[in-house]
DSSP file (Angstrom, degrees, kcal/mol; ACC not computed):
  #  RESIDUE AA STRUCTURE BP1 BP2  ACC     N-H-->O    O-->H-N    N-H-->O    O-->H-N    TCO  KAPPA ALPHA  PHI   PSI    X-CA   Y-CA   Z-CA
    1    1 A X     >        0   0    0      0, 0.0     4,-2.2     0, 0.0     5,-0.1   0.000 360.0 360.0 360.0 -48.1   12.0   57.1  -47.0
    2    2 A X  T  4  +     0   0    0      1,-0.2     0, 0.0     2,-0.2     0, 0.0   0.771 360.0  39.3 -35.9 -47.8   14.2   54.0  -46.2
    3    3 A X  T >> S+     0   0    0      2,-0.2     3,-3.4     3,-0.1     4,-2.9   0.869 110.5  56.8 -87.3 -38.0   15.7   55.7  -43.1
    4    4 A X  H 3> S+     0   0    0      1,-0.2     4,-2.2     2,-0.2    -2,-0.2   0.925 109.3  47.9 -54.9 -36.9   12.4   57.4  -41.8
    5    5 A X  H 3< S+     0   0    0     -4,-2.2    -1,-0.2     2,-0.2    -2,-0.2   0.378 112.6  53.7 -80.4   0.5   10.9   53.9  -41.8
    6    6 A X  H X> S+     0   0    0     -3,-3.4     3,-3.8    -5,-0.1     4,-2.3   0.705 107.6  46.7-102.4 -55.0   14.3   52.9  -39.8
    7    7 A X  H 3X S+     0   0    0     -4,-2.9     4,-2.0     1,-0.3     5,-0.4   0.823 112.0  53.6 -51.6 -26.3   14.0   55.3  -37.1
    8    8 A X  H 3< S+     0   0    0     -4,-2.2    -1,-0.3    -5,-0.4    -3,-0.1   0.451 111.5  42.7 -76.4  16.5   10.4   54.5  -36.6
    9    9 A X  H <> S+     0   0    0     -3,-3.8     4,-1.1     3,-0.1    -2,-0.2   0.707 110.2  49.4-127.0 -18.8   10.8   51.4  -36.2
   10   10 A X  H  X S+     0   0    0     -4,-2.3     4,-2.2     2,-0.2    -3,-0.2   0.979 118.9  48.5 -64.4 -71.8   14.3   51.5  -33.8
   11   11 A X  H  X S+     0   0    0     -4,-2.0     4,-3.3     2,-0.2    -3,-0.1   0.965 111.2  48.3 -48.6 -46.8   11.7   54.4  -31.5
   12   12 A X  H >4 S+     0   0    0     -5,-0.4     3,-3.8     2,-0.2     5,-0.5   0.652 118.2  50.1 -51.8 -91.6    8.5   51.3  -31.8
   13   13 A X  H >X S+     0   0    0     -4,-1.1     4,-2.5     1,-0.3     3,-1.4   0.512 110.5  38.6  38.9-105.2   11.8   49.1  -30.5
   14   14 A X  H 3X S+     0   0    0     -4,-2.2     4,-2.2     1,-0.3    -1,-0.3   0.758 119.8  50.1 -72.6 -15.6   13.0   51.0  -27.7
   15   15 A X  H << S+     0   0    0     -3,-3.8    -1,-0.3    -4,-3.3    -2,-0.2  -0.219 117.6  46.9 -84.5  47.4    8.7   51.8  -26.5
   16   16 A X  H <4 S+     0   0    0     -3,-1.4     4,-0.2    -4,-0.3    -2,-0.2   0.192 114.9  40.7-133.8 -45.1    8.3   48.3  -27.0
   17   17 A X  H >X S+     0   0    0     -4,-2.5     4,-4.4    -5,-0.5     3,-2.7   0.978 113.6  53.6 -61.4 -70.0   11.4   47.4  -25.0
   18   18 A X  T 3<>S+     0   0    0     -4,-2.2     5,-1.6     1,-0.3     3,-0.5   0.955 112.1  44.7 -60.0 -45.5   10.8   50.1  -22.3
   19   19 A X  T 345S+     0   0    0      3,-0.2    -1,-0.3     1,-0.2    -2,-0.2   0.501 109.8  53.1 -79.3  21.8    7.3   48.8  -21.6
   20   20 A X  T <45S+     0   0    0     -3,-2.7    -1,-0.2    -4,-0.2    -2,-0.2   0.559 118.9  43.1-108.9 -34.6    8.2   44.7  -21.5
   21   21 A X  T  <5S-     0   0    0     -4,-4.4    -2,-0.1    -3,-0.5    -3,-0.1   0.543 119.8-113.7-110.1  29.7   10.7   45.8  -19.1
   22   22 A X  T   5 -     0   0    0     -4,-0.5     2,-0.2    -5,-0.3    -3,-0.2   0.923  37.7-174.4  70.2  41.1    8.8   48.0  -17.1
   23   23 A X      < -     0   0    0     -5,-1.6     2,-0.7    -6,-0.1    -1,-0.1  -0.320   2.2-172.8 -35.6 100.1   10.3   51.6  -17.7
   24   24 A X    >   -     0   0    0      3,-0.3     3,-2.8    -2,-0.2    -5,-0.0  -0.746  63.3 -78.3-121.3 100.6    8.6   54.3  -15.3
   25   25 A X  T 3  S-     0   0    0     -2,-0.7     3,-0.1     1,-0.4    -1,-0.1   0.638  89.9 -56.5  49.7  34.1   10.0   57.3  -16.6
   26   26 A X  T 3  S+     0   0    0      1,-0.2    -1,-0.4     0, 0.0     2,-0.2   0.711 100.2 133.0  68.3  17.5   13.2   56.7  -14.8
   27   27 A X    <   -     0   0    0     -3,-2.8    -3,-0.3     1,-0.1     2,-0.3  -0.319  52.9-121.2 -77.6 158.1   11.8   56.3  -11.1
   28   28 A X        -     0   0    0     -2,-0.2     2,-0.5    -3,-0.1    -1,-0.1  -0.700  15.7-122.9-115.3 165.0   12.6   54.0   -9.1
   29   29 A X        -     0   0    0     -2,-0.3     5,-0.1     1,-0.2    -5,-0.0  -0.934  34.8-117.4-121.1  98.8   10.1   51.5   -7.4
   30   30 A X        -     0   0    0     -2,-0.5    -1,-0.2     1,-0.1     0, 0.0   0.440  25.2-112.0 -12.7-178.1   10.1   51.5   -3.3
   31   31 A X  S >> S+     0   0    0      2,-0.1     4,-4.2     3,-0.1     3,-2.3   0.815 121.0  60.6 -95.0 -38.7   11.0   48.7   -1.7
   32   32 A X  H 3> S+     0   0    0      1,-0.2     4,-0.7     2,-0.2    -2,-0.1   0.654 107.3  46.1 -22.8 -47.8    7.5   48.6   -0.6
   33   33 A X  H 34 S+     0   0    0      2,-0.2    -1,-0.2     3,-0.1     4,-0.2   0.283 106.2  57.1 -65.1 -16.3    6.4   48.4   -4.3
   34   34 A X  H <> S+     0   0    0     -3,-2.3     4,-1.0     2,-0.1     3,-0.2   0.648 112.2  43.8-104.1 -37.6    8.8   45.9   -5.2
   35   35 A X  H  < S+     0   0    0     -4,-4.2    -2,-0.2     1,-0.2    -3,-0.2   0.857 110.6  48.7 -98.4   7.2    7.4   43.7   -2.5
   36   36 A X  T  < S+     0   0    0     -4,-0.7    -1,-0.2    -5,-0.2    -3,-0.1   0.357 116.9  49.3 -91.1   1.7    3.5   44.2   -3.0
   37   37 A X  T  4 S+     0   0    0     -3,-0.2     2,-0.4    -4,-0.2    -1,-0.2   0.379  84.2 101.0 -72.0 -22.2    4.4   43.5   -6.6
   38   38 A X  S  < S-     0   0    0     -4,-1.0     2,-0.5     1,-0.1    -4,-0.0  -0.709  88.3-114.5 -78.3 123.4    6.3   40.5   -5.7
   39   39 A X        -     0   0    0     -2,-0.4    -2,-0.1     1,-0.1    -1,-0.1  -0.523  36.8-111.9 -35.9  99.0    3.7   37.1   -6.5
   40   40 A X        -     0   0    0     -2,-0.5    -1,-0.1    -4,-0.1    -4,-0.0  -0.014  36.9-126.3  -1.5  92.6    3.0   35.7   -3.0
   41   41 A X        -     0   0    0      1,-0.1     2,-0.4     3,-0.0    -1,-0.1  -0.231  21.5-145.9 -46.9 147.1    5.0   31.8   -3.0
   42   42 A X        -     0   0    0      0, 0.0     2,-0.5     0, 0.0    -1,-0.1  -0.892  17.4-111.5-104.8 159.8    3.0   29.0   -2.1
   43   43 A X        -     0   0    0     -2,-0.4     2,-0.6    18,-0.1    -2,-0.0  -0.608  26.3-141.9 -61.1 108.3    4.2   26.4   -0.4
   44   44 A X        -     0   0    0     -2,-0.5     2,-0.6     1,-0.0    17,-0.1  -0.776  11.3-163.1 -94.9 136.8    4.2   23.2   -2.5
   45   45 A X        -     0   0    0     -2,-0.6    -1,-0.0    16,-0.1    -2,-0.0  -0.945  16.9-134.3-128.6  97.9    3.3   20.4   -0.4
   46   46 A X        -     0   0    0     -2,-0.6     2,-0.7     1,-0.1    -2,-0.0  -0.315  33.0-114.4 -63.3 163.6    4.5   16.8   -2.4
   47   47 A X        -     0   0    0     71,-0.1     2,-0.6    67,-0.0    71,-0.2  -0.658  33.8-137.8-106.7 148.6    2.0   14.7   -2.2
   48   48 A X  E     -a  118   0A   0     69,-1.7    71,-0.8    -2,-0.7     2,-0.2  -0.876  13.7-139.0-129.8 156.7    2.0   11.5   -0.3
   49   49 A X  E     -a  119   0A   0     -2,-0.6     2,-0.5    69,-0.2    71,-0.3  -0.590  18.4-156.8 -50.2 117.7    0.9    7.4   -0.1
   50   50 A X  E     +a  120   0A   0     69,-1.8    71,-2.1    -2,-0.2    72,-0.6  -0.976  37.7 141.0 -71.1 105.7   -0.3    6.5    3.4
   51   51 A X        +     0   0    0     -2,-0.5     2,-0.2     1,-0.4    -1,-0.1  -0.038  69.9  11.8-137.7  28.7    0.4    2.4    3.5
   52   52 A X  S    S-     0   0    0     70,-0.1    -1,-0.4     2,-0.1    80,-0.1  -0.646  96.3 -64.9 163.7 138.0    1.4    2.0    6.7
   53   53 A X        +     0   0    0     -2,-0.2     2,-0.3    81,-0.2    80,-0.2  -0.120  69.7 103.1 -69.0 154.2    1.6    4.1   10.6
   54   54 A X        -     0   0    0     78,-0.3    78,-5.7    -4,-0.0    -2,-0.1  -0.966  66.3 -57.4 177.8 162.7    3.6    6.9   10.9
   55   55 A X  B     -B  131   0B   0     -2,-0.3     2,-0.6    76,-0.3    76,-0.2  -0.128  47.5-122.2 -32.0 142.5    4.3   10.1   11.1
   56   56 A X    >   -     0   0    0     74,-1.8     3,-0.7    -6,-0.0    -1,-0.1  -0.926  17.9-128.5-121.3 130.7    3.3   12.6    8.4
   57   57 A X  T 3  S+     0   0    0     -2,-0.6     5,-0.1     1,-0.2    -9,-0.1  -0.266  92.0   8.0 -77.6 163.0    5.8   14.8    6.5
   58   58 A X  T 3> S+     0   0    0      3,-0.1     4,-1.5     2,-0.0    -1,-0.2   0.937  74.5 169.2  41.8  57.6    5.0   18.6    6.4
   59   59 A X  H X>>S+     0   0    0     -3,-0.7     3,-2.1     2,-0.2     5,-1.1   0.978  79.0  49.2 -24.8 -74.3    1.9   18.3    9.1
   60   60 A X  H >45S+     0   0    0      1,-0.3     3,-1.8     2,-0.2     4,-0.2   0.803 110.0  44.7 -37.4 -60.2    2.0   21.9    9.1
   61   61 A X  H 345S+     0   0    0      1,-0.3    -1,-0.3     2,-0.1    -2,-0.2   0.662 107.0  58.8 -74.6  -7.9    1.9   22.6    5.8
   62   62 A X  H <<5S-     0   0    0     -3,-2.1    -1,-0.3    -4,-1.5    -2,-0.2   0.347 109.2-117.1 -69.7  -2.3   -0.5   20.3    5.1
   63   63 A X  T <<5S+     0   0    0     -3,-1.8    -3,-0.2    -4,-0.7    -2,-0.1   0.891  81.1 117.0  71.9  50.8   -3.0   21.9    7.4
   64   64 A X    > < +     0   0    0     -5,-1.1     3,-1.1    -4,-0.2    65,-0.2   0.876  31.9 124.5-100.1 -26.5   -3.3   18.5    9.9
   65   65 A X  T 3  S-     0   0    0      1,-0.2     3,-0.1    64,-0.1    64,-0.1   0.068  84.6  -3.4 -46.5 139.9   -2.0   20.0   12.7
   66   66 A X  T 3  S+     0   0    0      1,-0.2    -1,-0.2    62,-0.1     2,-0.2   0.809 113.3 123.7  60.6  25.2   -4.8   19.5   15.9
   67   67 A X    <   -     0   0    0     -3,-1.1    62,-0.2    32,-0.1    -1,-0.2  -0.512  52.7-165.2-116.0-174.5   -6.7   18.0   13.4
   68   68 A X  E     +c   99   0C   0     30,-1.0    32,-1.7    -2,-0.2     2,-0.5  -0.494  10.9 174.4-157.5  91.7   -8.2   14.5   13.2
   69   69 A X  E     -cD 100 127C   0     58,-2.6    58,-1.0    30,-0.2     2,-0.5  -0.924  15.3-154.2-123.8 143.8   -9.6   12.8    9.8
   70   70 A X  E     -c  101   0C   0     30,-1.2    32,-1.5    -2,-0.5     2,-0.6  -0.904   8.0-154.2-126.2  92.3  -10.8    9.2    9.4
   71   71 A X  E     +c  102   0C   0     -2,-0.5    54,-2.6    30,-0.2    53,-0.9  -0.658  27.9 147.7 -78.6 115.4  -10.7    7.2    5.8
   72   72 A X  E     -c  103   0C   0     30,-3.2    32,-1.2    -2,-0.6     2,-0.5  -0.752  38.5-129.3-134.1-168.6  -12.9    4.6    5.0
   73   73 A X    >   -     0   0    0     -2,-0.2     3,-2.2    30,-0.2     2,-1.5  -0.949  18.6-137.1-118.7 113.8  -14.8    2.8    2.5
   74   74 A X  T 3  S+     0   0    0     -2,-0.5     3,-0.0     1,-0.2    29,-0.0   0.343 108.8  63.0 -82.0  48.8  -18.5    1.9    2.5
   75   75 A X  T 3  S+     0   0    0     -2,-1.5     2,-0.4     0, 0.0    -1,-0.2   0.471  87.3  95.5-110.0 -42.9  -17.2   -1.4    1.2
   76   76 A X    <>  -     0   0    0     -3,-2.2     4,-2.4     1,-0.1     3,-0.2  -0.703  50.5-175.1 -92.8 118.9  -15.4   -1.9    4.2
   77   77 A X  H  > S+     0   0    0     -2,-0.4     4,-1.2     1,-0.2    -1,-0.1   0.828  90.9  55.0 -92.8  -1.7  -16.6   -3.9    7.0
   78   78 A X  H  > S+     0   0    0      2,-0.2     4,-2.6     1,-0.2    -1,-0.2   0.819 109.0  53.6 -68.9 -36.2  -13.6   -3.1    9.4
   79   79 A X  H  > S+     0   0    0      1,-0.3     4,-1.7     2,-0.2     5,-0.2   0.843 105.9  55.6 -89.7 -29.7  -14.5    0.8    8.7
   80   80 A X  H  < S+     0   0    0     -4,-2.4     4,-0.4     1,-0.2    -1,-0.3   0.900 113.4  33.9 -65.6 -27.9  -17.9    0.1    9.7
   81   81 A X  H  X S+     0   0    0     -4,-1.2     4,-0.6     2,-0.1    -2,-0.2   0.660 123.8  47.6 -72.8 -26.7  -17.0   -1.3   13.0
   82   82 A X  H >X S+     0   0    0     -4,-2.6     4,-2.0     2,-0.2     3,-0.7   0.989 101.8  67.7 -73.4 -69.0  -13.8    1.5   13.3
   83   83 A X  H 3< S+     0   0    0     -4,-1.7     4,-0.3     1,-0.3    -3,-0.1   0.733 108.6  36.3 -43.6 -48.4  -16.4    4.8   12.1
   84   84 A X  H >> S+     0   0    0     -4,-0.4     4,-1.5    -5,-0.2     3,-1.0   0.956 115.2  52.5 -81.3 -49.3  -18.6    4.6   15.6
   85   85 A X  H <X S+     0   0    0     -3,-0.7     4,-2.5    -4,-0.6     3,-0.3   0.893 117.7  40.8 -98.6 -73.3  -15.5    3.6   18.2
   86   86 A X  H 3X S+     0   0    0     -4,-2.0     4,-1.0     1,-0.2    -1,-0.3   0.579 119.6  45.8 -70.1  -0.3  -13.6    6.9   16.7
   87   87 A X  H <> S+     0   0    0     -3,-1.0     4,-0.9    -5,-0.3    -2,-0.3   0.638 110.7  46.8-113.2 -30.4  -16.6    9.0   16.6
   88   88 A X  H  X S+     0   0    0     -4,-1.5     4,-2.6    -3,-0.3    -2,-0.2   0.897 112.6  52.3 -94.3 -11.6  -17.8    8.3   19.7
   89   89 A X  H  X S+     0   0    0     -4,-2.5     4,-2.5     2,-0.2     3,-0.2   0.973 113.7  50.9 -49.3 -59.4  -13.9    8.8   21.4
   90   90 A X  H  <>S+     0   0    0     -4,-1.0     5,-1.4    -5,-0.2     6,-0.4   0.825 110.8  40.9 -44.7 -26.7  -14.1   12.1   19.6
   91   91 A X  H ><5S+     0   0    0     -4,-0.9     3,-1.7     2,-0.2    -2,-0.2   0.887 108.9  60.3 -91.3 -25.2  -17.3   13.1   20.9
   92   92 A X  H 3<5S+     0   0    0     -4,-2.6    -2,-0.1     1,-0.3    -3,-0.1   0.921 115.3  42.3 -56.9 -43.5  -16.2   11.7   24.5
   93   93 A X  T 3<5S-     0   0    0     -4,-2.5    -1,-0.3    -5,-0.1    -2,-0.2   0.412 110.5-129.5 -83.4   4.3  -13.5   14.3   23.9
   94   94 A X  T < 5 +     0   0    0     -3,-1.7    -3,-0.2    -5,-0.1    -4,-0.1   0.824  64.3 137.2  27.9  80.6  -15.7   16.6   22.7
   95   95 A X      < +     0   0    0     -5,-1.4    -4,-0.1    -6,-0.1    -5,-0.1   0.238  20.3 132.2 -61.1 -36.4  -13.3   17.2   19.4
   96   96 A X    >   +     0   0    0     -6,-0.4     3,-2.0     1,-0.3     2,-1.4   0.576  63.4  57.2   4.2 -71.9  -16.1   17.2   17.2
   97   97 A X  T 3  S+     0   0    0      1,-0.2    -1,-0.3   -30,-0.0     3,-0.1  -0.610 109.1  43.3 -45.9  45.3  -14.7   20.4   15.5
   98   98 A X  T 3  S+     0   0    0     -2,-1.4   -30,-1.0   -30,-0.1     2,-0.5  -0.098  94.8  97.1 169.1  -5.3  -11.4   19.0   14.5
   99   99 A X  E <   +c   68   0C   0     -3,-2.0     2,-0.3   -32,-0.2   -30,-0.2  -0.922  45.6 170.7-122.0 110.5  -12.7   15.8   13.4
  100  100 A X  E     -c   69   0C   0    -32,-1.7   -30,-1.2    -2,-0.5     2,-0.3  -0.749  14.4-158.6-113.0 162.7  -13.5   15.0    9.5
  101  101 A X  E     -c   70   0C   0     -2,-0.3     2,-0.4   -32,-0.2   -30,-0.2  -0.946   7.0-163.8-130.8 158.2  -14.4   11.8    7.9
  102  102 A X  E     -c   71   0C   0    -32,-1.5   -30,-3.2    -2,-0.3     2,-0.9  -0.998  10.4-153.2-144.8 130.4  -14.0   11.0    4.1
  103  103 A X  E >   -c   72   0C   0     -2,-0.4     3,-3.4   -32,-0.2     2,-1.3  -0.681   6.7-172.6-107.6 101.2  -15.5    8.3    2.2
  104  104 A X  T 3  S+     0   0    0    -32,-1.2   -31,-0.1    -2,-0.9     3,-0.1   0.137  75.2  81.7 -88.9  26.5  -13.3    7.6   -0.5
  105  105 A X  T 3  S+     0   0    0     -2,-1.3     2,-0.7     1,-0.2    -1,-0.3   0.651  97.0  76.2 -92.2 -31.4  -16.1    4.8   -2.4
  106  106 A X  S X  S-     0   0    0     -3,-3.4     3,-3.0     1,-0.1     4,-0.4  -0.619  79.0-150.4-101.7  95.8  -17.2    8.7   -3.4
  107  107 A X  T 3> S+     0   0    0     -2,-0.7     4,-1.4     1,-0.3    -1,-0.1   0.378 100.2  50.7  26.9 -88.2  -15.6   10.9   -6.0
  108  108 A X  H 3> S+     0   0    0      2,-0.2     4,-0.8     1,-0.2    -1,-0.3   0.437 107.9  50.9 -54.2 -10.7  -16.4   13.9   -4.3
  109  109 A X  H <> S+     0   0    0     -3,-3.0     4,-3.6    -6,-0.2    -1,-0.2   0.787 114.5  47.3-108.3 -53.5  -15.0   12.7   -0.8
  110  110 A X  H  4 S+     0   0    0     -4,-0.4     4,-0.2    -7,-0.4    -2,-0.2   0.721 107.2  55.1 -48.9 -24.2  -11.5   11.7   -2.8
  111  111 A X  H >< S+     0   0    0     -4,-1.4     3,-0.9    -5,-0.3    -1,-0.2   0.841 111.6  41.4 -81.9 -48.4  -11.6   15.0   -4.4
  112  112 A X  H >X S+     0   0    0     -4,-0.8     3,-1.4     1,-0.2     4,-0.7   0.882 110.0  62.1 -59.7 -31.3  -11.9   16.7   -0.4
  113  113 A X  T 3<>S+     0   0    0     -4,-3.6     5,-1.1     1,-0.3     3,-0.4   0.823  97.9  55.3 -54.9 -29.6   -9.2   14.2    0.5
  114  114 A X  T <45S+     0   0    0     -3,-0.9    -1,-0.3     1,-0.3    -2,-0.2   0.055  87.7  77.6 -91.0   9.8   -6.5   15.9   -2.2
  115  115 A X  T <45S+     0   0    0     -3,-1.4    -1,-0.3     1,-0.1    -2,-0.2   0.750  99.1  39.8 -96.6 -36.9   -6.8   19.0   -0.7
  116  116 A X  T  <5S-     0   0    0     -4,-0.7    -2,-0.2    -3,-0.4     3,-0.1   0.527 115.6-121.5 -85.6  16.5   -4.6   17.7    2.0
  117  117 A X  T   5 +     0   0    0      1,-0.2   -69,-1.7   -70,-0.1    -3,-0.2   0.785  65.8 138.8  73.1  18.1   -2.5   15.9   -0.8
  118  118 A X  E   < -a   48   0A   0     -5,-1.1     2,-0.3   -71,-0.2    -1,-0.2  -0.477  38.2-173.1 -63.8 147.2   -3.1   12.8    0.7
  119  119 A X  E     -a   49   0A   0    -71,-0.8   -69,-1.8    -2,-0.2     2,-0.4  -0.871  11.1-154.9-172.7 144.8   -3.8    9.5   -0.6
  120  120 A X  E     -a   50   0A   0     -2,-0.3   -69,-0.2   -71,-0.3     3,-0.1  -0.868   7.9-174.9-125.0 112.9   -4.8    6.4    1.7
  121  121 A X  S    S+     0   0    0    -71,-2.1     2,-0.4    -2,-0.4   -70,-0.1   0.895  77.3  51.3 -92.2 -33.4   -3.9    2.6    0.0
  122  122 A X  S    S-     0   0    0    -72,-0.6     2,-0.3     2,-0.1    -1,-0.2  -0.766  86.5-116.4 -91.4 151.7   -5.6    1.0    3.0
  123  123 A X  S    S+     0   0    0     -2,-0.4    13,-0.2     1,-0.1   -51,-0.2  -0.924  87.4  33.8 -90.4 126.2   -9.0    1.4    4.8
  124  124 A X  S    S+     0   0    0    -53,-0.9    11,-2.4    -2,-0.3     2,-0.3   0.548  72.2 166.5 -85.6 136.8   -9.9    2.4    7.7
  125  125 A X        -     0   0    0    -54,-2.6    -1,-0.3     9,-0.2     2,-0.3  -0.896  17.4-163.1-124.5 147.8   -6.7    5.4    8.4
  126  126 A X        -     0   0    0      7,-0.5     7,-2.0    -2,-0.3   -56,-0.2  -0.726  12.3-144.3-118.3 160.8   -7.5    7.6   11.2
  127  127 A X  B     -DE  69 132C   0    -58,-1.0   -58,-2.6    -2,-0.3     2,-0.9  -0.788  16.5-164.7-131.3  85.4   -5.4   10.3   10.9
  128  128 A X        -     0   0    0      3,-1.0   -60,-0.2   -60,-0.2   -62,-0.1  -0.486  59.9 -45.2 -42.9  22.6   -4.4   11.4   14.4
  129  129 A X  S    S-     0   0    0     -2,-0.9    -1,-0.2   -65,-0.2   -64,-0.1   0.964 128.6 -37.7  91.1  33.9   -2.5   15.3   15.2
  130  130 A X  S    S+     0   0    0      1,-0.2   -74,-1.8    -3,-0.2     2,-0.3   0.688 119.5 125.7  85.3  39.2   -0.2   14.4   12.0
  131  131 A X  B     -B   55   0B   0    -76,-0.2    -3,-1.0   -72,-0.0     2,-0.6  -0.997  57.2-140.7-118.7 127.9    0.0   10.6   12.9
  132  132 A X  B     -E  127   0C   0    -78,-5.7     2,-0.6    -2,-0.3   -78,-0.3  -0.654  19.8-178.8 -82.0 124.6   -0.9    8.2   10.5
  133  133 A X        -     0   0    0     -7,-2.0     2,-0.5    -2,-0.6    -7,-0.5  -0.698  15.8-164.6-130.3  79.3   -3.0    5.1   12.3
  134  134 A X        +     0   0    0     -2,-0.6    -9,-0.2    -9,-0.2   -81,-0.2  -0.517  50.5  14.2 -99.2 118.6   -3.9    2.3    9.3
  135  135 A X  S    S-     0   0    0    -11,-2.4   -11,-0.2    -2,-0.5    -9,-0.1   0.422  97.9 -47.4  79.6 152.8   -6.5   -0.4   10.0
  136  136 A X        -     0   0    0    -13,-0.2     2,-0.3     1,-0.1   -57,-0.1   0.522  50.9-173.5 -31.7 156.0   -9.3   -1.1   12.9
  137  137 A X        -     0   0    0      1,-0.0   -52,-0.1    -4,-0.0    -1,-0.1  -0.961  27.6-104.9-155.2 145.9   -8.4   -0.7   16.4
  138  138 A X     >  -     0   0    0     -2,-0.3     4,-2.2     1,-0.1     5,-0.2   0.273  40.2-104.8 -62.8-161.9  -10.4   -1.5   19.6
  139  139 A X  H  > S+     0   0    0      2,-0.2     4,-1.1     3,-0.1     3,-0.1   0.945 122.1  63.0 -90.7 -41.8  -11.8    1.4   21.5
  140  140 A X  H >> S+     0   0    0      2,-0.2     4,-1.8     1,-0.2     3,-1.1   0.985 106.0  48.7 -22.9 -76.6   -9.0    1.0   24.2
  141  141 A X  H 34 S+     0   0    0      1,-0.3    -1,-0.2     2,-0.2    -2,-0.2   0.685 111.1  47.1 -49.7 -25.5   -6.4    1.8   21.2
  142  142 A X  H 3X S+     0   0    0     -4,-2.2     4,-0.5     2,-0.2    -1,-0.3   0.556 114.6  48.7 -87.1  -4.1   -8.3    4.8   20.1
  143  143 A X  H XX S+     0   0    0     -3,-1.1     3,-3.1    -4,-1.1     4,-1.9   0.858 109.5  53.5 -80.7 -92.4   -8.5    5.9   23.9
  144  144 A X  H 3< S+     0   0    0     -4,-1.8    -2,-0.2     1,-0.3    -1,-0.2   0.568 107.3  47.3 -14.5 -27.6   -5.1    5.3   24.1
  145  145 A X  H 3> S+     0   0    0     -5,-0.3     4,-2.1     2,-0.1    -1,-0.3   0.662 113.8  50.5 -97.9 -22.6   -4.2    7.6   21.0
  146  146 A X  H <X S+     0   0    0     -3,-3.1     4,-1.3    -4,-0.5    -2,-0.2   0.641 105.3  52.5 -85.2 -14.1   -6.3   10.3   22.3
  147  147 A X  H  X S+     0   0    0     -4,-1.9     4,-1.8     2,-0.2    -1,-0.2   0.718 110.8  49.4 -84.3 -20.9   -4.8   10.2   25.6
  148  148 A X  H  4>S+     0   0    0     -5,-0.5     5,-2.1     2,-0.2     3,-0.4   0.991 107.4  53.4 -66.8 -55.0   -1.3   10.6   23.6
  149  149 A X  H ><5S+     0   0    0     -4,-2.1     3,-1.8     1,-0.2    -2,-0.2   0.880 114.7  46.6 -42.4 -48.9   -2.8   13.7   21.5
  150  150 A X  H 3<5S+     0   0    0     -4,-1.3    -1,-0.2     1,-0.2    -2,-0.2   0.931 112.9  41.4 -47.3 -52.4   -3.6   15.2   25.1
  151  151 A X  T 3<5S-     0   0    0     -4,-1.8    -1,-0.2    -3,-0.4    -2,-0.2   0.453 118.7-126.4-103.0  -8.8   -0.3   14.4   26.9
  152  152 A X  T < 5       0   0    0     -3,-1.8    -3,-0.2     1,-0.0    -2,-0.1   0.739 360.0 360.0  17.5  51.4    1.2   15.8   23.1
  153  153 A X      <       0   0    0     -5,-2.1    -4,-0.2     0, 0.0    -5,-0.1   0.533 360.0 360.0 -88.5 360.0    3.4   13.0   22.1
């Protein structure tokens, strides 16, 4: 009784074994099959501090490229005079499409902001074609930064 109860339990074992490591009856798996099985990577994107202009690491993979997004505060009285100036250069350039604002006094707008893994310690950033541009600017300077995006420097 002692040995019937060992060999069933070495055969549970080895069907235990063969289906944890995936056993198909001694087939082999395309290569096709081994790479539509394979999990898809993501990209892991760290996330960064804006405090000051620059450049932004991974643009791409952050989805900024051609893009244009403007952080303020309704707190802020610099981002109230900055919000019309950059909005009406964007519409001059008719950009409109390319162009977000986030108001980070609201949850829900800090929560859209983390989707590009971003995070702003001053108000107003424009965020420029994967250039960072931190605090008010005349209308010149934002002419000037759209003229840059054109010429793509």
């Amino acid at each position: 009784m002692a040995k019937t109860r060992a060999i069933i339990g070495t055969f549970f074992v080895i069907v235990a074994t063969m289906t944890a490591v995936g056993c198909n009856s001694g087939t082999q798996l395309s290569e096709k099959a081994k790479i539509a099985e394979a999990p898809a990577k993501k990209t892991v994107v760290p996330k960064i501090r804006i405090s000051a202009d620059g450049a932004l690491e991974q643009c791409r993979e952050r989805g900024l490229e051609d893009k244009f997004l403007l952080v303020v505060s309704r707190y802020c009285p610099k981002c109230k005079r900055a919000k019309p100036i950059i909005e009406k250069v964007i519409g001059d350039e008719k950009l409109e499409s390319y162009y977000e604002t986030f108001d980070v006094s609201f949850h829900s707008e800090r929560q859209r902001l983390k989707a590009y893994n971003i995070e702003v310690q001053f108000v107003p950033t424009f965020i420029a074609n994967c250039y960072a541009y931190v605090g008010a600017r005349n209308k010149e300077q934002y002419n000037d930064i759209m003229k840059a995006y054109k010429l793509g420097l």
